[in-house]
C-alpha positions as CSV (number, residue, x, y, z in Angstrom):
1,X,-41.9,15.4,-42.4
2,X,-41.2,12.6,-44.7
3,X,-44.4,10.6,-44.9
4,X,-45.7,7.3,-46.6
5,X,-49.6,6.9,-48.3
6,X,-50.6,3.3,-49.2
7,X,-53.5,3.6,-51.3
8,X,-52.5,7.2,-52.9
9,X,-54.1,6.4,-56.1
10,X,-57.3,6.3,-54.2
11,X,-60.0,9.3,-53.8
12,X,-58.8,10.6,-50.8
13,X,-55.1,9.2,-51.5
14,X,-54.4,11.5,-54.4
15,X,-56.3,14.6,-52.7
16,X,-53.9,13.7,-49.4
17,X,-51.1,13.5,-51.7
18,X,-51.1,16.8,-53.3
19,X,-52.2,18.7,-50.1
20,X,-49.3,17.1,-48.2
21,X,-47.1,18.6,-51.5
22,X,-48.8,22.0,-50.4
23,X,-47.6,21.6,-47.1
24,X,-43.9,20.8,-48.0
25,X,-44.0,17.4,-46.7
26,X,-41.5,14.7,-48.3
27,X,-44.1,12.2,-49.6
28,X,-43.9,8.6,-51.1
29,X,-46.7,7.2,-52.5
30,X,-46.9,3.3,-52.0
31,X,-48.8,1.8,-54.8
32,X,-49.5,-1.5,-56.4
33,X,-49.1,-0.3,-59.8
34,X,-48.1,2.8,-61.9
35,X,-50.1,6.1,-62.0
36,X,-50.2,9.3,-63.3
37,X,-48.4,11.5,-60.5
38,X,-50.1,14.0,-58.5
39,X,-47.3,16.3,-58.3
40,X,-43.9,15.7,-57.2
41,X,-44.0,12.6,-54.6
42,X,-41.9,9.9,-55.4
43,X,-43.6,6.2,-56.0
44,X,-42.3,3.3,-55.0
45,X,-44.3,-0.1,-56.1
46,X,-45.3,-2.7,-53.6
47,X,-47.2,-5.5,-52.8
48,X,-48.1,-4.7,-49.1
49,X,-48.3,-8.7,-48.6
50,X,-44.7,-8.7,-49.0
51,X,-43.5,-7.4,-45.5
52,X,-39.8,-7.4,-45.7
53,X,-40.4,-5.2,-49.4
54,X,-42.9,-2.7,-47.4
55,X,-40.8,-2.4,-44.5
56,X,-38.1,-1.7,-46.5
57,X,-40.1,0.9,-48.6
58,X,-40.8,2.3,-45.4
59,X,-37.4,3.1,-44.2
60,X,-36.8,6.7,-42.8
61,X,-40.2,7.6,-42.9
62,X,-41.6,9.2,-39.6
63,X,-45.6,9.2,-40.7
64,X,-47.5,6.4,-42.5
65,X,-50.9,6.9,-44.0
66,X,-52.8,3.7,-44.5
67,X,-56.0,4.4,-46.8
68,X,-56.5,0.8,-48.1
69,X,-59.4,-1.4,-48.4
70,X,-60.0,-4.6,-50.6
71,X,-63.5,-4.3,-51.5
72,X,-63.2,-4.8,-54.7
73,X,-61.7,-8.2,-53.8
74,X,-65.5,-10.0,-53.6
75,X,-66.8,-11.9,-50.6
76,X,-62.9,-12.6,-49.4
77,X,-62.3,-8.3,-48.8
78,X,-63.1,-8.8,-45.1
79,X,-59.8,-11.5,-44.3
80,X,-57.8,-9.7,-47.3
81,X,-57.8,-6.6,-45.0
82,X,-57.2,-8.0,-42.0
83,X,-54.1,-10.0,-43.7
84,X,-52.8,-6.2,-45.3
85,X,-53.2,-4.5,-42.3
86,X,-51.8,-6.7,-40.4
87,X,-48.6,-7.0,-42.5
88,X,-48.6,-3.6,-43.2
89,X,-48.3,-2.7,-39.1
90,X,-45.5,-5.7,-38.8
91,X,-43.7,-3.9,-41.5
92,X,-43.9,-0.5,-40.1
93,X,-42.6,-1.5,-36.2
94,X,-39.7,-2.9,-38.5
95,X,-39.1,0.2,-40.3
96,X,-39.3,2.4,-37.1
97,X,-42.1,4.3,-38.7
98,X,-43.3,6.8,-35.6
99,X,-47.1,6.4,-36.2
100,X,-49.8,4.9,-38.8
101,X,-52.7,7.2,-39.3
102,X,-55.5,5.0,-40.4
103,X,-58.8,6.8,-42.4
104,X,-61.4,4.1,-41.2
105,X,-65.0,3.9,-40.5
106,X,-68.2,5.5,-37.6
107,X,-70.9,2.9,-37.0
108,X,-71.5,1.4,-33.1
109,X,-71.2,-2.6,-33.2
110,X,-71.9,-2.4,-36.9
111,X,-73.5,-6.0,-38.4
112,X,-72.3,-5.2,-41.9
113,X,-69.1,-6.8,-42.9
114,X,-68.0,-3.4,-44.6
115,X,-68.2,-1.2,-40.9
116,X,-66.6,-4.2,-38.9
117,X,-63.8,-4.8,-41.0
118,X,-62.8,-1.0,-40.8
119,X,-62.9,-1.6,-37.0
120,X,-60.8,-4.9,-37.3
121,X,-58.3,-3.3,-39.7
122,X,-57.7,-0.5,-37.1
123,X,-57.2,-2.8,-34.7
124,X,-54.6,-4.9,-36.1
125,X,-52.8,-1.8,-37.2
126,X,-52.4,-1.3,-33.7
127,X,-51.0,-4.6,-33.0
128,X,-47.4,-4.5,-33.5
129,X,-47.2,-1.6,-30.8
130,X,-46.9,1.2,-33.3
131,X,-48.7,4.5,-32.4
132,X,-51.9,4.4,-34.5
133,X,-54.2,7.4,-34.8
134,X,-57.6,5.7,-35.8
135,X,-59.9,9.0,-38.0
136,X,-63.9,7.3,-38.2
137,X,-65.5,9.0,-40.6
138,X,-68.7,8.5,-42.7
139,X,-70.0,9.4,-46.8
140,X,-66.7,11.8,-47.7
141,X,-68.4,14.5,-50.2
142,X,-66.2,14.8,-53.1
143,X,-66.0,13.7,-57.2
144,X,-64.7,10.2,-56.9
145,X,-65.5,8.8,-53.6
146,X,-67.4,5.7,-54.4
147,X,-70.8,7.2,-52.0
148,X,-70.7,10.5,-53.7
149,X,-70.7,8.9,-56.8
150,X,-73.9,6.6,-55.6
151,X,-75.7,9.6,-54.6
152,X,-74.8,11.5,-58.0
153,X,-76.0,9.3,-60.2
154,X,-79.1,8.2,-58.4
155,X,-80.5,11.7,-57.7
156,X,-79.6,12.7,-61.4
157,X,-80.9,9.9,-63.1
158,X,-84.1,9.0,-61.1
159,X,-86.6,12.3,-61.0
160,X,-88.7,9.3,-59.1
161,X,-87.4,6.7,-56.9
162,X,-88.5,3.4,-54.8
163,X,-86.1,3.3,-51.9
164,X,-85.6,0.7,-49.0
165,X,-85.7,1.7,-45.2
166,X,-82.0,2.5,-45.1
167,X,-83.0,5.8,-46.8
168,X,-84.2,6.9,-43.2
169,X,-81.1,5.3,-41.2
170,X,-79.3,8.5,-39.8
171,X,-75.4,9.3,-41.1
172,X,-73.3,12.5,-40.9
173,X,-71.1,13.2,-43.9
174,X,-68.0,15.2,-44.2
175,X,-66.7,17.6,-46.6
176,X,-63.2,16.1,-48.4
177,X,-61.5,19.2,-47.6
178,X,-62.4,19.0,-43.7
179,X,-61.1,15.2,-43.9
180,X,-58.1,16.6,-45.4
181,X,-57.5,19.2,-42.5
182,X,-58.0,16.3,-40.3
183,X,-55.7,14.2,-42.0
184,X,-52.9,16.9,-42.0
185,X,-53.4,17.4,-38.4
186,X,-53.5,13.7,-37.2
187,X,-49.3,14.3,-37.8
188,X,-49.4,16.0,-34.3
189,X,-52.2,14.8,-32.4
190,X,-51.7,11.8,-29.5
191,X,-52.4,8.6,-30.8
192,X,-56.2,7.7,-30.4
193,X,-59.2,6.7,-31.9
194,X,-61.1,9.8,-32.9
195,X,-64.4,10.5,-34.5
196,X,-65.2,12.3,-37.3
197,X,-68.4,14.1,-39.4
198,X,-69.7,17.0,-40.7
199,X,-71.9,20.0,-38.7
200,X,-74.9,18.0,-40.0
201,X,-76.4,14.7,-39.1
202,X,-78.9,13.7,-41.8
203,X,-80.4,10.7,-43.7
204,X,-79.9,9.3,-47.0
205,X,-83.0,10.9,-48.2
206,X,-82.5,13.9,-47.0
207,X,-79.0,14.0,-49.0
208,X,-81.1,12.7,-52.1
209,X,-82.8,15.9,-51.5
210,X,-80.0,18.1,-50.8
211,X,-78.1,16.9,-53.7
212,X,-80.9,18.1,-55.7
213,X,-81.1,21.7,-54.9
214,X,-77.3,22.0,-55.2
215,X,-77.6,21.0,-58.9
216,X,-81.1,23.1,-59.7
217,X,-82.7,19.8,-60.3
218,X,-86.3,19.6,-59.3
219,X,-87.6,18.1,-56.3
220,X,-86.9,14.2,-56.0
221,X,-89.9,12.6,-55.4
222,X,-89.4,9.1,-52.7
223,X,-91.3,6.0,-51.8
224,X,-90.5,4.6,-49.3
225,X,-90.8,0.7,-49.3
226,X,-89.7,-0.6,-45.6
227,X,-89.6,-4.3,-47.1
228,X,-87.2,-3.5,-49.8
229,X,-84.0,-4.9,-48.1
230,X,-80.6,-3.7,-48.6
231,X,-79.4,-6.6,-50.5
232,X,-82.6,-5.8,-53.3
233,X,-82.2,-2.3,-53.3
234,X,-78.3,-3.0,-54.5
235,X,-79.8,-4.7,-57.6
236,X,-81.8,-1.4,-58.7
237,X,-78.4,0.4,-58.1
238,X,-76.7,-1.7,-60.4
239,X,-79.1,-0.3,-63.1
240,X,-78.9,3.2,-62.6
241,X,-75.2,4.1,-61.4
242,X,-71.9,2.6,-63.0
243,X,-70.6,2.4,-59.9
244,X,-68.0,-0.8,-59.2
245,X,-70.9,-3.6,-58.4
246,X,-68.5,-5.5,-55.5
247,X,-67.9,-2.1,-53.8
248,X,-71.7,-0.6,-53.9
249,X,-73.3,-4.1,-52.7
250,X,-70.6,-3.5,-49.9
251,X,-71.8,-0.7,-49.0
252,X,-75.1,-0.9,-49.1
253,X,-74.8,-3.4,-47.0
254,X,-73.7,-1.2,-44.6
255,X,-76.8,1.1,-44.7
256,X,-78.4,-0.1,-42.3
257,X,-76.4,1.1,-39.8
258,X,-76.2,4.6,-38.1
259,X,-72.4,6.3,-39.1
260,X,-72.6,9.4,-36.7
261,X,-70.4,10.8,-34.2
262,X,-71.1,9.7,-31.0
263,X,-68.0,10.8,-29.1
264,X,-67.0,14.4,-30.8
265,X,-66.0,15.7,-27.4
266,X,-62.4,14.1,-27.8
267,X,-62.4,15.1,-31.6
268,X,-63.3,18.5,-30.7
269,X,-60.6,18.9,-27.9
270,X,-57.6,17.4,-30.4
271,X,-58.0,19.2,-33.9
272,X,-58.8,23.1,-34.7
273,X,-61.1,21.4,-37.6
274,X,-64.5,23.7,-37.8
275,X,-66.2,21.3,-40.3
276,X,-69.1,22.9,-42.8
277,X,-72.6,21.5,-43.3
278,X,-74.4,19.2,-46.1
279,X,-75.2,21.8,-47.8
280,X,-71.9,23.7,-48.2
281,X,-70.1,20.1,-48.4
282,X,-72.0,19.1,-51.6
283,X,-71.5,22.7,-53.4
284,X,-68.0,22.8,-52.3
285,X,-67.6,19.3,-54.0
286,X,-69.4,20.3,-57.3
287,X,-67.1,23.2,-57.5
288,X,-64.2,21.4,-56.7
289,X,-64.5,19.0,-59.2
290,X,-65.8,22.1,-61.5
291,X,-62.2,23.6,-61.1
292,X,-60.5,20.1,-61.1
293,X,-61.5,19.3,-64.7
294,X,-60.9,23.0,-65.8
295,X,-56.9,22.9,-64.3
296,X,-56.7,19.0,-65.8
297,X,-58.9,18.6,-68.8
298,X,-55.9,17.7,-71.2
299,X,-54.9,15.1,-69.0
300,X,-58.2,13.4,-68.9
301,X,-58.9,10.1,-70.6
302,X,-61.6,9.5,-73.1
303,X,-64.9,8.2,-71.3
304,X,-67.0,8.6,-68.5
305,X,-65.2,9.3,-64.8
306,X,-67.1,10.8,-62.3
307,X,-69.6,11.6,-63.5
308,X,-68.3,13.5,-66.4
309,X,-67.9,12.4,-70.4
310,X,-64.8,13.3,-72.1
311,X,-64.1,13.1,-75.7
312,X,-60.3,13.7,-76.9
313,X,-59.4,14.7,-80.4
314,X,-55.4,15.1,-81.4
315,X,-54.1,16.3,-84.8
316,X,-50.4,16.5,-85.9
317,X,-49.7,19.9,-86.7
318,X,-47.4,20.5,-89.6
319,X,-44.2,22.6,-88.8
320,X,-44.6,26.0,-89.3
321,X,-48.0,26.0,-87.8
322,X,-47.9,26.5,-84.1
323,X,-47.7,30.1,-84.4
324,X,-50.4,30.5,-86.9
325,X,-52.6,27.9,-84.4
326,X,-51.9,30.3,-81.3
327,X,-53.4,33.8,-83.2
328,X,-56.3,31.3,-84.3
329,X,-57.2,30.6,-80.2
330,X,-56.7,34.0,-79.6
331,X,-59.2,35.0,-82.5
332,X,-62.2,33.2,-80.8
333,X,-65.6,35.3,-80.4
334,X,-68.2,36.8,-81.8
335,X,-68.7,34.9,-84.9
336,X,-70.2,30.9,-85.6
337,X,-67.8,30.4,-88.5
338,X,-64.6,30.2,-85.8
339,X,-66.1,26.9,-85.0
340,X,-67.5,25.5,-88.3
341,X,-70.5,24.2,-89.2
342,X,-71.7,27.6,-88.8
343,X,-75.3,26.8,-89.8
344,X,-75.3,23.6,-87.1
345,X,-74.0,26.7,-84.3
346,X,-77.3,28.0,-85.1
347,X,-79.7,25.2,-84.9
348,X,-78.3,24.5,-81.8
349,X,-78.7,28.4,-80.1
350,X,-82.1,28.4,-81.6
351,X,-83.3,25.3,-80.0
352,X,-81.4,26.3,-76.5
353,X,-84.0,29.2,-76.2
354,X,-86.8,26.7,-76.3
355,X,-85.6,25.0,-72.6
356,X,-84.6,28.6,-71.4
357,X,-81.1,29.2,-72.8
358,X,-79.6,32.7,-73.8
359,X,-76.8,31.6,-75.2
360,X,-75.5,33.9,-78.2
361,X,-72.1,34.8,-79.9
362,X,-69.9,37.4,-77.8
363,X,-66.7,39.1,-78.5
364,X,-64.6,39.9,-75.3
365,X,-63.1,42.8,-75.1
366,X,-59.9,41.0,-73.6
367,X,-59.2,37.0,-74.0
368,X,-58.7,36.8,-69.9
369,X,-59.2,34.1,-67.3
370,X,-63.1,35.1,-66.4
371,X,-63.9,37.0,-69.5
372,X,-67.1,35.6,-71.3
373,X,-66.8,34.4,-74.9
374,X,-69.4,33.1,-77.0
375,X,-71.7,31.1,-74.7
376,X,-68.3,30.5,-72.7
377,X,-66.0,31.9,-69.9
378,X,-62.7,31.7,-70.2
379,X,-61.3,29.3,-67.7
380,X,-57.2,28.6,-68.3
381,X,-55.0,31.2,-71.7
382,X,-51.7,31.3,-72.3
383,X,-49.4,30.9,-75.4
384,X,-50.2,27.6,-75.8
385,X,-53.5,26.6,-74.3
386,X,-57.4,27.8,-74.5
387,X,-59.5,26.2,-71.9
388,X,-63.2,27.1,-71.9
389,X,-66.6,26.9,-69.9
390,X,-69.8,26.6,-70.4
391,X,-71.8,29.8,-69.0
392,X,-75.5,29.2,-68.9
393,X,-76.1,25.7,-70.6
394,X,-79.5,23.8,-70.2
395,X,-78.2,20.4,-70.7
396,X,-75.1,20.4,-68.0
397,X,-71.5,22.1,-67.5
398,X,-69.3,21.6,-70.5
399,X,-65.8,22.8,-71.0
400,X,-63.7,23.1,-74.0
401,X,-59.5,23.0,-74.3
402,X,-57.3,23.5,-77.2
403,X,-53.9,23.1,-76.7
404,X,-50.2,22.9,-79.2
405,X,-48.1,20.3,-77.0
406,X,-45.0,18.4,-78.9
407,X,-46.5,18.8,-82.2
408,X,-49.9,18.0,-81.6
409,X,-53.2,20.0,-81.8
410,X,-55.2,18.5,-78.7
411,X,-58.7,19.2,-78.6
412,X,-60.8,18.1,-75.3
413,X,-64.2,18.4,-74.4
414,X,-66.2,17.6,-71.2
415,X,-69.3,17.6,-70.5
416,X,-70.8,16.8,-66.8
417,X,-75.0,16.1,-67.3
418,X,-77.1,18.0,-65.1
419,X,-80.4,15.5,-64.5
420,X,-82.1,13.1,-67.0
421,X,-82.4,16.2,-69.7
422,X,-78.6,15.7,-69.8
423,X,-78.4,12.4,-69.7
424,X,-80.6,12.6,-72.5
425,X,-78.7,15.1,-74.4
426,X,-75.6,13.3,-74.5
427,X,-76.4,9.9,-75.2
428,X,-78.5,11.1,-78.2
429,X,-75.9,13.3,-79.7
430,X,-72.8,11.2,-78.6
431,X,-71.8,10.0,-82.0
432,X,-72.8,13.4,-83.5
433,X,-70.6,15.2,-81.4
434,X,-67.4,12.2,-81.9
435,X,-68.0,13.6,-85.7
436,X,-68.4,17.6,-84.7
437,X,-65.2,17.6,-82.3
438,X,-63.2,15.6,-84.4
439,X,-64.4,18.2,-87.5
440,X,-63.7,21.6,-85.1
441,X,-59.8,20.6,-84.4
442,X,-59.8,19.7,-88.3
443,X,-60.6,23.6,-88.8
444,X,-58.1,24.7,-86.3
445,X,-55.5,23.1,-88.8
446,X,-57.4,24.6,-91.9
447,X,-57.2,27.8,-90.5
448,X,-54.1,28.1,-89.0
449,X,-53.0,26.8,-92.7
450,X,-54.5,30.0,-94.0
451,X,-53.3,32.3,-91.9
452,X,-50.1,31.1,-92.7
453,X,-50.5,31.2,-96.0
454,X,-51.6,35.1,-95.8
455,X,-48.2,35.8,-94.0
């Protein structure tokens, strides 16, 4: 089917985008700016105010996603929705677009202004007389998604907390990858509102909780302070998560009020969706994004993103080199010097034993995907590219790429903290480790110059 996203470069946009591409679906992402592609969708940019523009970006295509929200906007987000989606549905009875599948919000009579514009933005979706099928869903587990991200940084941060009453109000997450499959299959189901959650219904402390033993972190300890309302509490969250302030004081807003699935029945009866607990949702996203970073670390920006720190070192390397710069990759384990600053190497694997940490140098006996190296397993090799990752680190998950790409010698490292030890760990050594990376690629070059030298 050919099939239109507004909002792609969101969370769940980009992850619709690319499993859509899996599926061999014709997609066009609808954006407001330019962004990095997820794979091969074409792009089209357009205000979604502008309804003659939309509806003519929305020619010939049978399916329209519509994934937006204006929180970000302030106080005006609730009437900035309504005015989009209204458009937006206009635009698409123009266009002859067959349906509008809409990724909106549970909560029964919600009193937030978050929940009940969801509600409002599905209905005037359905205004123009387009088929609409409404998904409700709650917290989406995944890296990115602006509640993950919340509940990330609070439980890794704070070993101790002070929490409102919404920590007891009952919700039922959903995995991103079940979202997807419900996503895919709203193509082909009739036109409805239909809710949506995980296996589990739970609480925000009990996902505190959860979060915790998925990371190894020890038990969270909770007070609960009934008085602390939600409007406070959002204050407190300001301070501990970098989270966008006019989206999280949305949301918390919103806490107050029970996101489960009343109705599943209907849910059930229209999509082959067997969703997975809390549990296996917040593993599943760790691992995701554990493999996300690996397959896309030299694509990464310099900085903090979800919850992962990324420093980005490139060199120019001199013709003549490349070659010389691929046997150095492949010449990696079993000795400190490969790295430089041998003596530094060594500090560092002498303290690591002190918090528990076995790390030593290891040759492999073959430089394969899998194949531990060092205090690494290999994660991505070929000609041209090394990425590594970290295998049994104290601090957090780290990962490591080298790779030659039009000339250059790019070197990134990530690093994703596990609890306040990593916090800790990075923000002491940050500048240290700006001077280390940059020195390590530095050697690359020295020693590729040497080899070549010797040839």
């Amino acid at each position: 089917m050919v099939v239109a996203i507004a909002g792609a470069s969101g969370f769940v946009g980009r992850a619709l985008t690319a499993r859509l591409l899996d599926s061999n679906h014709e997609v066009l992402a609808l954006l407001r700016s330019e962004k990095t592609p997820v794979g091969n969708e074409q792009t089209v940019l357009v205000d979604l105010t502008d309804e003659v523009a939309t509806a003519r970006a929305l020619a010939n295509v049978d399916a329209a996603f519509y994934l937006v929200h204006s929180m970000a906007a302030g106080d005006e987000f609730r009437d900035l929705d309504l005015r989009l989606a209204s458009a937006f549905s206009r635009a698409a009875s123009q266009a002859g677009v067959n349906r509008i599948i809409y990724l909106g919000a549970l909560g029964d009579a919600p009193s937030s202004a978050h929940l009940a514009s969801r509600h409002e933005v599905g209905a005037a979706l359905r205004s123009s007389g387009v088929d609409v099928v409404e998904l409700r869903a709650a917290v989406v587990f995944g890296a990115g998604s602006i509640s993950f991200e919340m509940l990330r940084y609070l439980t890794e941060r704070l070993p101790a907390m002070v929490c409102p009453r919404w920590v007891r109000t009952r919700i039922q997450p959903i995995a991103l990858v079940d979202l997807l499959d419900y996503l895919e299959q709203s193509l082909f189901v009739a036109p409805d509102v239909y809710e949506v959650g995980g296996a589990d219904v739970t609480t925000y402390r009990e996902m505190i909780s959860e979060y915790a033993r998925a990371r190894g972190l020890h038990a969270r300890f909770i007070v609960d302070i009934p008085w602390l309302t939600p409007h406070l509490s959002s204050y407190w969250v300001d301070l501990v998560t970098p989270v966008d302030r006019s989206v999280s004081h949305a949301l918390i807003e919103s806490l107050v009020t029970e996101v489960i699935v009343v109705n599943g029945a209907r849910t059930h009866q229209a999509f082959s969706v067997v969703p997975m607990g809390v549990e296996r949702a917040l593993v599943t996203a760790l691992d995701e994004q554990d493999h996300d970073v690996a397959q896309s670390l030299f694509a990464r920006r310099p900085g903090q993103r979800d919850g992962v720190y990324t420093v980005v070192v490139s060199l120019a390397v001199l013709e003549g080199l490349g070659e010389p710069l691929r046997r150095d990759l492949q010449a990696i384990g079993g000795s400190l010097s490969w790295y430089g600053a041998a003596p530094g190497w060594a500090l560092r694997l002498v303290l690591g034993r002190l918090v528990g940490e076995k790390l030593r140098p290891h040759a492999p006996d073959a430089l394969v995907p899998g194949a531990r190296v060092d205090w690494w397993r290999i994660a991505l090799i070929d000609d041209s590219q090394l990425v590594l990752r970290s295998d049994g680190w104290f601090p957090g998950d780290a990962w490591l790429g080298y790779r030659i790409h039009e000339g250059r010698l790019q070197q990134v490292a990530a690093f994703r903290p596990r609890g306040i030890p990593g916090f800790i760990y990075w923000t002491l050594l940050g500048p240290i480790h700006r001077i280390v990376f940059t020195q390590m690629a530095r050697r690359r070059i020295r020693r590729a110059s040497a080899l070549s030298s010797s040839h």
